[in-house]
C-alpha positions as CSV (number, residue, x, y, z in Angstrom):
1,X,28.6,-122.9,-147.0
2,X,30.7,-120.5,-145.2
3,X,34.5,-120.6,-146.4
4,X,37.2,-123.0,-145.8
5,X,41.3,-122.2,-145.6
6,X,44.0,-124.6,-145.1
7,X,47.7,-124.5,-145.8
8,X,48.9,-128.0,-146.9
9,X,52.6,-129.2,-146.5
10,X,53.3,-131.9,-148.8
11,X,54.2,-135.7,-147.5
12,X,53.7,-138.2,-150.5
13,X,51.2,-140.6,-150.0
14,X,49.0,-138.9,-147.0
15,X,45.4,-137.9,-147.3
16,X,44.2,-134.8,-145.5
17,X,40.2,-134.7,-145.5
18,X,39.1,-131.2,-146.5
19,X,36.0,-131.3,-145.8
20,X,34.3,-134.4,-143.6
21,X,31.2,-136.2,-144.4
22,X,27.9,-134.3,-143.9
23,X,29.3,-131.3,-143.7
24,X,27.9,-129.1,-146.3
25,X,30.4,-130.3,-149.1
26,X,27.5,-131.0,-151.8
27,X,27.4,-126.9,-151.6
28,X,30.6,-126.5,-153.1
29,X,31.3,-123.5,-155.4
30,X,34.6,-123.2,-155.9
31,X,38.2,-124.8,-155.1
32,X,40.9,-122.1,-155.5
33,X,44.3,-124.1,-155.0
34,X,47.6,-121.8,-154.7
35,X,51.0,-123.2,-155.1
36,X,53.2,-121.7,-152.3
37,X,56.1,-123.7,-152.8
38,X,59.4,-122.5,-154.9
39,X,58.8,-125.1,-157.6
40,X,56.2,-126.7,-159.4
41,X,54.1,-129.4,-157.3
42,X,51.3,-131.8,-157.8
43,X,48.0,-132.0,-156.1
44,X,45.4,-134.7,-156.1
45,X,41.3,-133.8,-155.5
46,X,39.2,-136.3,-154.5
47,X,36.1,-137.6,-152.8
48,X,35.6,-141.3,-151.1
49,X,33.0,-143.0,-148.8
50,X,33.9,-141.5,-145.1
51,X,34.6,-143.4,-142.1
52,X,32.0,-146.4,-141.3
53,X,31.2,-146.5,-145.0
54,X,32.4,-149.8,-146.2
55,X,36.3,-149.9,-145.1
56,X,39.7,-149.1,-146.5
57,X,38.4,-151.8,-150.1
58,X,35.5,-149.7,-150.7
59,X,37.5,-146.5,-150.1
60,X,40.0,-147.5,-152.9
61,X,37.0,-149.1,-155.1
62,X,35.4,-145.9,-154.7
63,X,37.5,-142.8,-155.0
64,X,36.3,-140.4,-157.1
65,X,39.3,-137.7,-158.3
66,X,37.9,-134.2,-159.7
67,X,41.8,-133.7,-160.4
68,X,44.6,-136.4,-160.1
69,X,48.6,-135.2,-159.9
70,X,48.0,-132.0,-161.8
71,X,51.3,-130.2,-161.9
72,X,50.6,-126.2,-160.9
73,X,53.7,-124.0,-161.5
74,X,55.4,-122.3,-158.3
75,X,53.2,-118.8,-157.4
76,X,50.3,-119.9,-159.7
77,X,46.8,-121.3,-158.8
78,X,44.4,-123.4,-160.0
79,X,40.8,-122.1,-160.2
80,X,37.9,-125.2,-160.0
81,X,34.2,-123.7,-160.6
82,X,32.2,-126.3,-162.4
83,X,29.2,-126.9,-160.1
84,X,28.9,-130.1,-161.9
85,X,32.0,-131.3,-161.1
86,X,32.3,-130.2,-157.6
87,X,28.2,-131.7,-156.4
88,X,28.8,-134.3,-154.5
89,X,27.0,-136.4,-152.0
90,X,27.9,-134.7,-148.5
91,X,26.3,-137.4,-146.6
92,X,27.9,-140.3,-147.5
93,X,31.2,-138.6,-148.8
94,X,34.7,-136.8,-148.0
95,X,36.5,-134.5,-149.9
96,X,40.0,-135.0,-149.9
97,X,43.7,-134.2,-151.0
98,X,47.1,-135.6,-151.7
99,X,50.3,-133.3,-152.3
100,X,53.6,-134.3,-153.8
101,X,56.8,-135.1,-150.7
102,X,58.1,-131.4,-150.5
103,X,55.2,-129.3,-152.2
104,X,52.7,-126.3,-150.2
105,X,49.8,-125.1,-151.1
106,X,47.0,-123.1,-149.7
107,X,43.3,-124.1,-150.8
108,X,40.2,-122.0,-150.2
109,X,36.8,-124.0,-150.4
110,X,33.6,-121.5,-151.0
């Protein structure tokens, strides 16, 4: 899989798809996850059935979190490289985040 950037701006509650269904997810290496903000914020990693698969009760049935509201310090990051955590089934699943109200981060997918 070639790489994947994106800057995230916090808003409590909101999911932003990192990477959509049948792309080439189950080739995840690595998550590298940089806090940007001034202050310690929370991030949430997850996967879930994409759209078409089931409907917003098998989304919440079946979300799968590889991290849930882990607190990284401002101007650290957070290194995830476990292939066995991170294989997933690309075809049938999105990988997503959530980000605490006022937090940034920048997260690089390899």
């Amino acid at each position: 899989m070639s790489l994947l950037y994106q800057n995230l701006t916090g808003s409590t509650g909101v999911t932003t798809q990192l990477l959509s269904p049948s792309s080439s997810g189950s080739n995840v290496r690595s998550i590298t996850i940089a806090n940007t903000a001034a202050s310690t914020g929370t991030i949430s990693i997850f996967i879930q059935p994409g759209e078409g698969a089931g409907g917003s009760l098998d989304k919440l049935v079946n979300t799968f979190y590889l991290i849930k509201d882990v607190a990284v310090p401002s101007g650290a990051t957070l290194l995830l490289d476990n292939p066995g955590v991170l294989t997933y089934d690309a075809s049938k699943y999105s990988l997503n985040s959530t980000i605490g109200g006022s937090d940034t981060f920048s997260i690089k997918i390899s």
